[in-house]
C-alpha positions in Angstrom: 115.6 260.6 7.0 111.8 260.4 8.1 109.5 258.4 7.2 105.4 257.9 7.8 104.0 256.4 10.7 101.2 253.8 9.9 98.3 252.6 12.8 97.7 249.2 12.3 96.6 248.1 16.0 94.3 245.1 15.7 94.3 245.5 12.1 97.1 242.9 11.2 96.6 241.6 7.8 98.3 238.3 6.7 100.4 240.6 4.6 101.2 243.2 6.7 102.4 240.1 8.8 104.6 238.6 6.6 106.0 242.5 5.3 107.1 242.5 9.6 108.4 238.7 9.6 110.7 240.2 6.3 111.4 243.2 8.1 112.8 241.4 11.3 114.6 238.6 8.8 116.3 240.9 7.5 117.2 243.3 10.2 118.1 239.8 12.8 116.1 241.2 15.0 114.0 237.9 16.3 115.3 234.6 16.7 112.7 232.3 15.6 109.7 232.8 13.0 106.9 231.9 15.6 108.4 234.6 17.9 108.2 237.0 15.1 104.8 236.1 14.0 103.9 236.5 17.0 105.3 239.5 17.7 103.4 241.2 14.1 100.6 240.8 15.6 101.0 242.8 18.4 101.8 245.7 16.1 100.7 248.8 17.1 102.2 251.2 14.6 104.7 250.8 11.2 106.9 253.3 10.1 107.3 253.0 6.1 110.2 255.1 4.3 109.8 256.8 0.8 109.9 253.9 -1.0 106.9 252.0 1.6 109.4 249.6 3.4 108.5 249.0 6.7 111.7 250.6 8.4 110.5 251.1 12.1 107.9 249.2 13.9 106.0 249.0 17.6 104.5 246.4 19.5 102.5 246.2 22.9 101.4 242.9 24.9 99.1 243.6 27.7 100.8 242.8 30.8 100.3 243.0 34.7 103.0 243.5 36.6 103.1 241.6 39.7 104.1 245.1 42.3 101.8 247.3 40.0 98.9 245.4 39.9 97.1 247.3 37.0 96.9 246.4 33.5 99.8 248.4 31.1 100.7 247.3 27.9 104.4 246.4 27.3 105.8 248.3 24.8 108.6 247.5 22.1 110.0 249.2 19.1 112.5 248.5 16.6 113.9 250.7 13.8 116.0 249.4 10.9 119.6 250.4 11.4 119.4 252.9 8.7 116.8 254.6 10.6 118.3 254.9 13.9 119.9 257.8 16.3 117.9 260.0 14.0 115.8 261.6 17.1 112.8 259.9 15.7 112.1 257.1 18.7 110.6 259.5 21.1 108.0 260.6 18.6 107.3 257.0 17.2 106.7 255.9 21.0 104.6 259.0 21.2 102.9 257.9 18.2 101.8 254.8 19.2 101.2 255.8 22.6 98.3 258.2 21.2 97.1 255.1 19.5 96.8 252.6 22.2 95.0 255.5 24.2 92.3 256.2 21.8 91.7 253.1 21.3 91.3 252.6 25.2 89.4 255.7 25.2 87.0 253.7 23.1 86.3 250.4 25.3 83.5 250.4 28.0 86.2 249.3 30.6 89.6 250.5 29.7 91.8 247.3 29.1 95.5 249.4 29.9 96.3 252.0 31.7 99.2 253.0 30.0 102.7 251.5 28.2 105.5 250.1 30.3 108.9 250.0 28.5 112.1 247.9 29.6 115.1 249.7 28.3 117.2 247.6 26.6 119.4 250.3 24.4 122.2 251.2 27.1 122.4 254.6 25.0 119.1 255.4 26.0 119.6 254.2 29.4 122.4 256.2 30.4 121.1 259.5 28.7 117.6 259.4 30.5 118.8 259.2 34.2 115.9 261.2 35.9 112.9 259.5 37.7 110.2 261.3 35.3 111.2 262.3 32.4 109.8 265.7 31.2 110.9 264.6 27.2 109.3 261.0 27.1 106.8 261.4 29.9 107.9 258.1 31.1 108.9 257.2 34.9 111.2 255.0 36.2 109.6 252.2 38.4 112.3 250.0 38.8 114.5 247.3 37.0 113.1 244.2 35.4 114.3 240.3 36.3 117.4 240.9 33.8 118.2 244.5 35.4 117.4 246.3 32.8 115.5 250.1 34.1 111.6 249.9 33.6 109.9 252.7 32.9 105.6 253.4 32.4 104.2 255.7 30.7 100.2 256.4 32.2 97.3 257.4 29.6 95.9 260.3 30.2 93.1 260.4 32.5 93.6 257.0 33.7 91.9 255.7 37.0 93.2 253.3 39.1 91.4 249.7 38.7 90.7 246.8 41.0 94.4 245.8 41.7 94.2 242.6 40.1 95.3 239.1 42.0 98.2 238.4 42.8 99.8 235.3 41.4 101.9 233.5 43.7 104.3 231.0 43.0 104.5 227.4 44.4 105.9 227.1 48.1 108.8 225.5 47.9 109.6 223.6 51.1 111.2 225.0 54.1 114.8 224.0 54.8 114.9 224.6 58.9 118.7 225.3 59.4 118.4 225.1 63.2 117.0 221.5 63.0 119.2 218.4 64.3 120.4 216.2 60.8 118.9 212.9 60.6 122.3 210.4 59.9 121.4 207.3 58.1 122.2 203.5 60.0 125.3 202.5 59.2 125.1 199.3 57.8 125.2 196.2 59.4 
């Protein structure tokens, strides 16, 4: 079961956002519809099955990571149920990487450097074990805050920037262990 795979990167129409908020409805894929509206228009690419349904569908966010330091985007897909473990999420990935890289390939300053993933399918996760993967042309460069294996993807061509700042959090205070505890009075 195929289907044809649709750019529509900064090119959301109020309809093609409200085919995606459907899509997602129906497939209980995102929890809330500001989240999902949200998420349509980050689209990247659609996949639409004979009939034209959307039955597959990528997003990217731009993103820095704090240890990376240069701009990716963060990459998501989702395929309808009927449309999965058919060997076709490697090539829709593909797919949409080749999109956000021409479109990179277009700006003055490029605004990514290439597509970070967080693998959330344990499937997928398990099967790709190796550090760079030869298949996906992905690389492992860690695990995310919920442990799940992060991988990035770099466009071709793509030169390191300025690493950008680094966002620290606010100190919290000290607690000196070694110190002598203050007792309170007793009271009188």
């Amino acid at each position: 079961m195929s289907f044809q795979v649709v750019p529509v990167w900064q090119q959301v129409t109020p309809a093609l956002e409200q085919e995606l908020l459907a899509f997602w409805q129906r497939n209980n894929a995102i929890a809330t519809a500001e989240r999902a509206a949200t998420r349509a228009r980050q689209a990247v690419c659609v996949g639409r099955d004979a009939d034209g349904a959307i039955c597959a569908v990528g997003t990217a966010v731009l993103r820095t990571l704090p240890r990376l330091r240069q701009p990716t985007y963060y990459y998501r897909q989702f395929f309808d149920a009927a449309h999965r473990g058919l060997g076709q999420a490697i090539p829709f990935a593909n797919r949409a990487k080749a999109i956000l890289q021409a479109y990179n390939a277009g700006l003055a300053r490029p605004e990514s450097l290439g597509m970070l993933i967080e693998v959330e399918n344990r499937q997928l996760s398990g099967h790709f074990q190796m550090v760079h993967e030869s298949q996906t042309g992905y690389g492992f460069i860690g695990y995310s805050p919920r442990g799940l294996v992060l991988r990035v993807s770099w466009f071709d061509g793509a030169v390191l920037q300025a690493p950008a700042p680094v966002q620290r959090r606010p100190s919290r205070p000290t607690v000196r262990t070694d110190a002598p505890r203050l007792r309170s009075a007793a009271p009188a």
